[in-house]
N, C-alpha and C positions, 0 to 999 in steps of 0.2 A: 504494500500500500504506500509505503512515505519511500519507496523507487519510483513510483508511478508520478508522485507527487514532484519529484528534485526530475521528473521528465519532465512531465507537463509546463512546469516552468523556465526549463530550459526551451524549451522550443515556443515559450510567447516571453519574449523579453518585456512585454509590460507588465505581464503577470507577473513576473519578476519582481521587476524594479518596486512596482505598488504592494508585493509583499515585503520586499526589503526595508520600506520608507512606515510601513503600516497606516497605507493609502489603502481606499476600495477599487477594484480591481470590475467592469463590467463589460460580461462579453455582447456586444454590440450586434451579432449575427451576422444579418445583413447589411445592418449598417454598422458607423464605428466603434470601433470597443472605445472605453472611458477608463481613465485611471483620477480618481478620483481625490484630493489632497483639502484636508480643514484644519486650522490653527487659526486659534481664537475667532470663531463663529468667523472665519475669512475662507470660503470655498475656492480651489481653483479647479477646474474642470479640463482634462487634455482630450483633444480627438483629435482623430484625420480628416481632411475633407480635400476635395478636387476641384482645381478651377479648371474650368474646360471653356477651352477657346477654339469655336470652329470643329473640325475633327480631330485635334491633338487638345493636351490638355499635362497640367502637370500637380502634385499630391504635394500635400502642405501639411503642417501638424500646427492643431491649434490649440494656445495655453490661455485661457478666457477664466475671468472673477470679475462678477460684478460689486459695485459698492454703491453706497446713497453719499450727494451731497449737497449741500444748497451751493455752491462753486463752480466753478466750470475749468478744470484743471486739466486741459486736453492737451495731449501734443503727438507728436506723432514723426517715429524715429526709425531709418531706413537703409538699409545699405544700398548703394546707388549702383552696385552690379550682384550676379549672385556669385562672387569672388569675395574670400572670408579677407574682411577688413577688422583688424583688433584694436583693440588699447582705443578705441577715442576719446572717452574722457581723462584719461592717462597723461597723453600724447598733448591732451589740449592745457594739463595743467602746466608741462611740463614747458610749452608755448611749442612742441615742433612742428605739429601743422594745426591749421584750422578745421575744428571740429568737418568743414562744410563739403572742403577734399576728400572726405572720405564719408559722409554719410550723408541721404537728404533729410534734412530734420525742418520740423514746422512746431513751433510752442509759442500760440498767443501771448502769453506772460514771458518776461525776461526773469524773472524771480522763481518764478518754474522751474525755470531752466536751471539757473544757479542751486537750486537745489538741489537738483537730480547729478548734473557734472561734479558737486559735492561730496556729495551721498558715496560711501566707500563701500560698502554693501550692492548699489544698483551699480556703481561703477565696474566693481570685480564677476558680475555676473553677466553685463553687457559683453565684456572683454570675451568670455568663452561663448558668446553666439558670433553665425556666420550666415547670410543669405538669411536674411530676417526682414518681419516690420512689426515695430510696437508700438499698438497707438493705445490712449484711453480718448474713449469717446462714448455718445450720447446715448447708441445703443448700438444692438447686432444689426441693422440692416432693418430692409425690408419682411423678410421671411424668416426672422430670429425671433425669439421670446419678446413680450411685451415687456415695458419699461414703464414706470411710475416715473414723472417728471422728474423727482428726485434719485432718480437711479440711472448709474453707469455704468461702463463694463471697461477694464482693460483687456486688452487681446494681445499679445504675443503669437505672429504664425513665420513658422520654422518650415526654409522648403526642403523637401522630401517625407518619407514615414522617420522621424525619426526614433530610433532603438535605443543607441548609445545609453547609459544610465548618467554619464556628464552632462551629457545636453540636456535630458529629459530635469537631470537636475537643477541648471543656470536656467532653465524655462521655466518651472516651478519657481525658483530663487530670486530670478526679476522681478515676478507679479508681487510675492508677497514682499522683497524689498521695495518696492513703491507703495504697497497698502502701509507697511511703516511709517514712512517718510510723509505721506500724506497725513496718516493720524497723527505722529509729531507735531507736523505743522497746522493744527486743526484742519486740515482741507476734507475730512471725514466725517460727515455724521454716525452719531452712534446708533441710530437704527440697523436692524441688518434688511441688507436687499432682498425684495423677495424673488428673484429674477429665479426661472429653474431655465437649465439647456438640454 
């Protein structure tokens, strides 16, 4: 029986990984499996999903948490090829290049911004993504879960499936380093969201 078991999880790396972290672990079927991660009433939720364009198309892995705020703390940060670009807030403290050569970033607030290129937690976890985009914003879309005015989601999506337990972990380790850094700086309501995905 616990052969069958040290199988099974050897041949689904997420089952893996979400038993290692002592995440819920959901097999998706047809659709995406979920690995499931909460620390302090803060949910983040991982899947796969596919952009299809035309008759090609290419698999994305998505790290999504939403939050409530009365704020609008949105920015949205990108690498401008799918070529792993590292260290940018690093790089930018250090003055050798400008954040802008190496990623496309948009953050309404300049104070935002100063936070997060601050932040030595979002920094050290940016650093281990590659061929990314991470925005928070107002909701999922058209065809995502409904959203109460005061409610937001961060979204982390990572291209291809990815397995790796590193990456699965600086993708989990982004979202809740920015849930941090925003409750520090009151940018959090204490309600929790009611958003399911």
């Amino acid at each position: 029986m616990f052969k069958k078991l040290l199988s099974s999880l050897a041949k689904n790396p997420w089952k893996s990984y979400a038993a290692s972290i002592g995440a819920e672990y959901i097999d998706g079927g047809f659709h995406s499996d979920r690995i499931i991660v909460t620390r302090q009433e803060v949910t983040v939720v991982v899947t796969v999903g596919t952009n299809q364009r035309g008759n090609s198309g290419f698999r994305y892995t998505r790290f999504r948490c939403s939050y409530t705020s009365d704020q609008s703390p949105y920015f949205s940060i990108k690498t401008k090829t799918f070529y792993s670009f590292k260290g940018l807030f690093s790089k930018k403290k250090q003055n050798c290049l400008p954040i802008q050569n190496l990623y496309d970033i948009s953050i309404q607030k300049e104070e935002l911004f100063s936070l997060l290129s601050d932040d030595h937690q979002f920094c050290m976890h940016l650093d281990a993504l590659s061929a990314f985009k991470y925005t928070s914003e107002k909701d999922d879309g058209e065809y995502g879960p409904v959203f109460l005015p005061t409610e937001h989601q961060l979204c982390l999506e990572l291209l291809g499936e990815i397995e790796e337990a590193p990456l699965l972990a600086a993708g989990i380790g982004i979202i809740f380093a920015t849930v941090d850094l925003y409750r520090n700086h009151g940018l959090l309501n204490a309600e929790k969201s009611t958003v399911c995905y």
